[in-house]
C-alpha positions in Angstrom: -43.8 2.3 -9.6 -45.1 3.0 -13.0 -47.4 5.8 -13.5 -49.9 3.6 -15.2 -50.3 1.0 -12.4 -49.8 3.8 -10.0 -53.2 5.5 -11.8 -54.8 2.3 -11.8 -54.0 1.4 -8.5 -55.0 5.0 -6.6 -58.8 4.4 -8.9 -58.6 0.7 -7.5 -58.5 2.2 -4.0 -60.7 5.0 -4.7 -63.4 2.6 -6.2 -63.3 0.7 -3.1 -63.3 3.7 -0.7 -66.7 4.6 -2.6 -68.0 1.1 -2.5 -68.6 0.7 -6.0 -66.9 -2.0 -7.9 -67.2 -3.6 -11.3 -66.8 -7.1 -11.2 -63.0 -6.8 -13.1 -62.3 -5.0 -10.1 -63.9 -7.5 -7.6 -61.5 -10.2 -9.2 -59.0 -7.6 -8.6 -59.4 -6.8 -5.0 -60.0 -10.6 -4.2 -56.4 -11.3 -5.7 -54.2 -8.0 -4.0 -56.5 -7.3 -0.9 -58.1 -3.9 -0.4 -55.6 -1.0 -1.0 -55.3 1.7 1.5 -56.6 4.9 -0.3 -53.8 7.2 1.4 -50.5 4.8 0.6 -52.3 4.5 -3.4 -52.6 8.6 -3.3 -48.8 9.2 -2.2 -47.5 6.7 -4.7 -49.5 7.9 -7.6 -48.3 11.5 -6.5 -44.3 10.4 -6.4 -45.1 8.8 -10.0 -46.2 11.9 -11.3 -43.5 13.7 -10.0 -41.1 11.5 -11.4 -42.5 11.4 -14.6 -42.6 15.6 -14.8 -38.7 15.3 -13.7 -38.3 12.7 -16.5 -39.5 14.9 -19.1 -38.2 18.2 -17.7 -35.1 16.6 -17.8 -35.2 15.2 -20.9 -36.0 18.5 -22.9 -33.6 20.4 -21.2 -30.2 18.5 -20.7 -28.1 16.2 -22.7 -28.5 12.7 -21.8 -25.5 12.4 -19.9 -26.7 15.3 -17.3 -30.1 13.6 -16.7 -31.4 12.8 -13.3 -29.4 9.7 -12.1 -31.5 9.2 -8.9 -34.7 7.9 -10.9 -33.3 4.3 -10.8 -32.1 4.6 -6.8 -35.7 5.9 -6.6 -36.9 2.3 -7.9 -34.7 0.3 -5.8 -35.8 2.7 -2.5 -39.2 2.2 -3.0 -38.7 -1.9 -3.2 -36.7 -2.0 -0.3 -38.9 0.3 1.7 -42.0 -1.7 0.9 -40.5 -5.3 1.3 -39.0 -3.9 4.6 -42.3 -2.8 5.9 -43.9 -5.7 5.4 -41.8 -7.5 7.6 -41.7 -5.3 10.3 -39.5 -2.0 10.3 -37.4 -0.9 13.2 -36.6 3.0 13.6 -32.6 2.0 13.0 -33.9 0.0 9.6 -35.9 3.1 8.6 -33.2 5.8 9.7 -31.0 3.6 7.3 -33.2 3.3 4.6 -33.9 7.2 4.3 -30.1 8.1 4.4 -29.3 5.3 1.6 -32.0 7.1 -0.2 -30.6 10.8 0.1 -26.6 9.3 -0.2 -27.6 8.0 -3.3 -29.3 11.9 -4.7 -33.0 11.1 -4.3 -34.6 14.2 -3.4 -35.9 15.2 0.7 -39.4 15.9 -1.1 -39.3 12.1 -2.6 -38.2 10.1 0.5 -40.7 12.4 3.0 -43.7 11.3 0.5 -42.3 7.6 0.7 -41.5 7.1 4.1 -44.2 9.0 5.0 -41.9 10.9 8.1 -41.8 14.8 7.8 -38.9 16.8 7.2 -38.3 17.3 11.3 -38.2 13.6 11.9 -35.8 13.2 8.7 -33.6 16.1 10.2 -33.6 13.7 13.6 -33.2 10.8 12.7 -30.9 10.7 9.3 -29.2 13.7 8.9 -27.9 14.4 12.2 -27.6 10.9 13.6 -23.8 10.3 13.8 -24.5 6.5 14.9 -25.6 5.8 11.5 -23.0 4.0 8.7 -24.5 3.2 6.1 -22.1 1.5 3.9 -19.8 -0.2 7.0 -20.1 -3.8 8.9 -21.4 -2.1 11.7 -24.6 -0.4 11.0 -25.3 1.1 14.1 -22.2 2.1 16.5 -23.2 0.5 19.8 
């Protein structure tokens, strides 16, 4: 997510927390539904983080040693929100949080995304040798 629309979206919720709205954001809220405060707050933090990586990066490496996790990061957060929606099993979200680490996203990025903490992350994904990601067979029976 964009650190813009991550901004505007965590004042969106905050507005609404509050209870006051301008009637832009009435329109708003009528269109998308009333954002949870605490989901807007964790996304607007993991978009400033990236954004500090981004720039950290940029000034101190070359281009061909920057952070190539950014884009995975995209594609973890779309799957992890369309996944939700539809109903998430433990297996589907074990899954999701190793494809996510495999592919060099940070712990500290996938715990603020998946919302788990580093003990259930430790269960579940990194010591789960029923897990294969990758393979036919996603879950060894």
């Amino acid at each position: 997510m964009q650190l813009k629309l991550a901004r505007q979206l965590y004042e969106l919720a905050c507005h609404c927390e509050e209870g006051w709205l301008t009637d832009r954001e009435k329109i708003i809220v009528a269109k998308i539904g009333k954002p949870d405060l605490e989901q807007a707050r964790r996304q607007y933090q993991a978009a400033l983080l990236i954004k500090e990586i981004q720039r950290i990066d940029y000034n101190a490496q070359p281009k061909k040693y920057r952070k190539k996790w950014v884009d995975a990061y995209h594609k973890f957060t779309d799957m992890y929100v369309q996944q939700k929606t539809m109903g998430m099993t433990l297996d589907t979200d074990a899954l999701l949080c190793e494809w996510a680490l495999s592919h060099g996203i940070p712990e500290d990025i996938v715990i603020i995304i998946s919302h788990h903490s580093r003990q259930w992350i430790n269960k579940y994904v990194k010591k789960n040798d029923k897990l294969y990601f990758g393979k036919k067979v996603l879950v060894k029976e």
